[in-house]
Legacy VTK file of the C-alpha trace (Angstrom):
# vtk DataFile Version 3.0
C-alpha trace
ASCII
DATASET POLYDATA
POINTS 161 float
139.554 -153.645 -45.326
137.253 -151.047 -46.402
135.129 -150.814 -49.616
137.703 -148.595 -51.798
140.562 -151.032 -50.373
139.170 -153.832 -51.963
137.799 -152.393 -54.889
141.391 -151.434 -55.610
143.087 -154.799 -54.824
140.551 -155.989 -57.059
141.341 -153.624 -60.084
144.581 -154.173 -59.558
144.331 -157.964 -60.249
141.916 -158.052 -62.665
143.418 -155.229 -64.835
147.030 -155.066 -64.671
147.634 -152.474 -66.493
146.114 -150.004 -63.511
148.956 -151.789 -61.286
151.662 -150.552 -63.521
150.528 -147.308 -63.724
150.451 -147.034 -60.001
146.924 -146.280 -59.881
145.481 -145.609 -56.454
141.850 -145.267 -55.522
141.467 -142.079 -52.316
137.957 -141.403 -52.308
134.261 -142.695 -52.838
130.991 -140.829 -50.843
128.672 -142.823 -53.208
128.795 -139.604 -55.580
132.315 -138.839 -56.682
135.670 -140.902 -57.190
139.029 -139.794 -57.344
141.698 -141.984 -58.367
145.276 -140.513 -58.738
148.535 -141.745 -60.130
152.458 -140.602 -59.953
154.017 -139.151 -62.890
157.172 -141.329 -62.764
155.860 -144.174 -64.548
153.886 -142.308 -66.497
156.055 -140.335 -68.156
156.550 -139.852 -71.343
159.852 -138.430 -73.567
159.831 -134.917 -72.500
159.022 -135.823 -68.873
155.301 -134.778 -68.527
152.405 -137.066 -68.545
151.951 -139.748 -71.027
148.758 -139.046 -72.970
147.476 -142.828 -73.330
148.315 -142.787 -69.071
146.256 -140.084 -68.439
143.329 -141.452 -70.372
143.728 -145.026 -68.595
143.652 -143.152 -65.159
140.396 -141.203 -66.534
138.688 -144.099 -67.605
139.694 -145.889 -64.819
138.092 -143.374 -63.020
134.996 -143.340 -64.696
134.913 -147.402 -64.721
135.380 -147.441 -61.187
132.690 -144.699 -60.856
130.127 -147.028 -62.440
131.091 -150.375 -60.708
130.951 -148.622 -57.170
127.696 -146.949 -58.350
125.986 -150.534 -59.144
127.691 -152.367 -56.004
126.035 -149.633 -53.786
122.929 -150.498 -55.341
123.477 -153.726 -54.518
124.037 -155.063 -58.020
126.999 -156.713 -59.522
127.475 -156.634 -63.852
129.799 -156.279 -66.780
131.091 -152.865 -67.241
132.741 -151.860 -70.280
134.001 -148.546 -71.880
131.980 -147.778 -75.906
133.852 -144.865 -76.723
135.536 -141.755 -75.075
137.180 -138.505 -75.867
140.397 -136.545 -73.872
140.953 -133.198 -74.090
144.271 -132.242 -73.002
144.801 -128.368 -71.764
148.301 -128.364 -69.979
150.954 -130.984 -69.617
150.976 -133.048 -66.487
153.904 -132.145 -64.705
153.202 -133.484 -61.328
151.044 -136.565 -59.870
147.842 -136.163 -61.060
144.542 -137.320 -60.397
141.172 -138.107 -61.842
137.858 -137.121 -60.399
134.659 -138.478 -61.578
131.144 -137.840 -60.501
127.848 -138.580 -60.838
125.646 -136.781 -63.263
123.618 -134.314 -60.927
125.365 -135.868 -58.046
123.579 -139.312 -58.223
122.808 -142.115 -59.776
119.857 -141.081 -62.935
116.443 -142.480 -62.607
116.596 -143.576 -66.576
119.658 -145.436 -65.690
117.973 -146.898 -63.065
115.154 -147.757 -64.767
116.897 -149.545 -67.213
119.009 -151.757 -65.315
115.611 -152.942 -63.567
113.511 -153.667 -66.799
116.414 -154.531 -69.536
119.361 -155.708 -67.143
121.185 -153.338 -69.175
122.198 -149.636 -69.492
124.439 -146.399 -70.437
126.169 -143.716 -68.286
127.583 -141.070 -69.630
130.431 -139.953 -67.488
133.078 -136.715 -67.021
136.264 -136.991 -65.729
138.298 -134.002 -64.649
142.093 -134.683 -64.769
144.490 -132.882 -61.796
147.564 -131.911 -60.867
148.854 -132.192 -57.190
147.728 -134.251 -54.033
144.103 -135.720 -54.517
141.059 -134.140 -53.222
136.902 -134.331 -54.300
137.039 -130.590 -54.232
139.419 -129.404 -56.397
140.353 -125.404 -56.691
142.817 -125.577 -59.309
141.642 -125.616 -63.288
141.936 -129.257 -64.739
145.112 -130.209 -67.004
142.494 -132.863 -69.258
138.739 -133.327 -69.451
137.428 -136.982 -70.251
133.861 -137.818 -71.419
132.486 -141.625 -72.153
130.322 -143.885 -72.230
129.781 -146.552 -70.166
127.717 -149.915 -70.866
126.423 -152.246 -68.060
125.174 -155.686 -68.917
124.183 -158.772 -67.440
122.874 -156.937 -64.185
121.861 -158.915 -61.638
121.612 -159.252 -57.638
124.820 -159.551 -55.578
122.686 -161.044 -53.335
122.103 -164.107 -56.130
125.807 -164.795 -56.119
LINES 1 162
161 0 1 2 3 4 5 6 7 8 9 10 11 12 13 14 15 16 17 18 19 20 21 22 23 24 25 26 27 28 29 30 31 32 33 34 35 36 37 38 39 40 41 42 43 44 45 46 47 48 49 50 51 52 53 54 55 56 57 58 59 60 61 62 63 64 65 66 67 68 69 70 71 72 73 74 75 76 77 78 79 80 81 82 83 84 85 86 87 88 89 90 91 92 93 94 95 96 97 98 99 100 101 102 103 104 105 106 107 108 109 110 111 112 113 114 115 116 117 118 119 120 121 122 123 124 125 126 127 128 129 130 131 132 133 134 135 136 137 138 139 140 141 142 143 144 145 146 147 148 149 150 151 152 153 154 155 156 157 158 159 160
């Protein structure tokens, strides 16, 4: 089973919620993540996307983003969301996907840096929300835009597990 196969059997049993929403994890270089979803059972009254489903699938996106990030560095820790913002431009009519990627296409120094001296740190994260079949280099314009957060504690060695 590869990496992304077992990251998502893993999401899927620790958080439930991304198993109801039919979350599905295509694609991780060690830079970007996309992680799409199918509108049926996330639709909401008038048959588009539901807004609080889009936002899981971003923020699962951007979680996912973070733990991959730190288990490629070979270090395991609690990841958690502080805040985030949606910003919805068209109604999700189709399955849709989220992309995230790293700031400046890796993983930054101060980040980094303070995971190695404090155990601890922030990522701020974008995630650009899609309609159609997923891809890490969209052409279309994005339906929502996500930005958050992201706090890592209690870093330490997978090696020490």
């Amino acid at each position: 089973m590869t990496q992304l196969a077992l990251f998502e059997k893993r999401i899927h049993e620790d958080i439930p919620l991304t198993r109801a929403l039919g979350v599905r994890l295509n694609h991780w270089d060690g830079r970007v993540l996309v992680v799409s979803a199918p509108l049926a059972p996330n639709q909401n009254h008038q048959g588009t996307g539901f807004g609080g489903s889009v936002y899981s699938v971003a923020v699962t996106a951007a979680w996912g983003l973070t733990e991959l990030a730190l288990a490629d560095l070979g270090l395991k820790g609690s990841v958690v969301v502080q805040n985030g913002t949606i910003d919805y431009r068209e109604p999700v009519t189709t399955d849709f996907y989220a992309l995230c990627r790293l700031p400046g296409d890796e993983i930054p120094e101060r980040f980094r840096k303070s995971l190695a001296r404090h155990g601890k740190g922030r990522l701020d994260l974008n995630v650009t929300v899609y309609l159609g079949e997923p891809t890490p280099e969209p052409t279309a314009d994005p339906v929502a835009l996500f930005h958050g957060r992201f706090v890592v504690r209690d870093v330490h060695s997978r090696l020490s597990l």
